[in-house]
C-alpha angles and dihedrals in degrees: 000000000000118000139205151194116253082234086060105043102050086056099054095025088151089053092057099039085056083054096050082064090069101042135306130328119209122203132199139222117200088330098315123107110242110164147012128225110210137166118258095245091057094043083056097053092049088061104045090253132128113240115258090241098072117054112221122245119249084236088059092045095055094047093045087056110104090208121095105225115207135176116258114242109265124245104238087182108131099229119249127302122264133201122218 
């Protein structure tokens, strides 16, 4: 992890975010590390999410759901009767 100074940056704030794009970037406030840059990808592994890039299947959303879906019992009741 490379790390730089918030002086620097800010100054070079497209630099950094390139890096980002090959792994995190610290950066440093008066010596201490306050903050890491990251990809989004990385930043949505880290969280458990998919990244926003790849949509997900039908098939992975269903399993993904935490509900069990079953099929209501069916009415076997004829109807009324109707007179013709």
């Amino acid at each position: 992890m490379r790390t730089w100074t918030l002086q620097n940056a800010k100054a070079r704030l497209s630099a950094v975010v390139r890096a980002a794009r090959d792994g995190p970037q610290a950066i440093t406030l008066r010596g201490d590390q306050v903050a890491v840059l990251t990809s989004v990808e990385e930043y949505n592994r880290l969280n458990g999410r998919e990244s926003r890039t790849k949509p997900m299947t039908l098939l992975a959303a269903l399993q993904a759901c935490p509900y069990k879906f079953e099929t209501p019992p069916r009415d076997r009741a004829t109807g009324r009767s109707v007179k013709l």
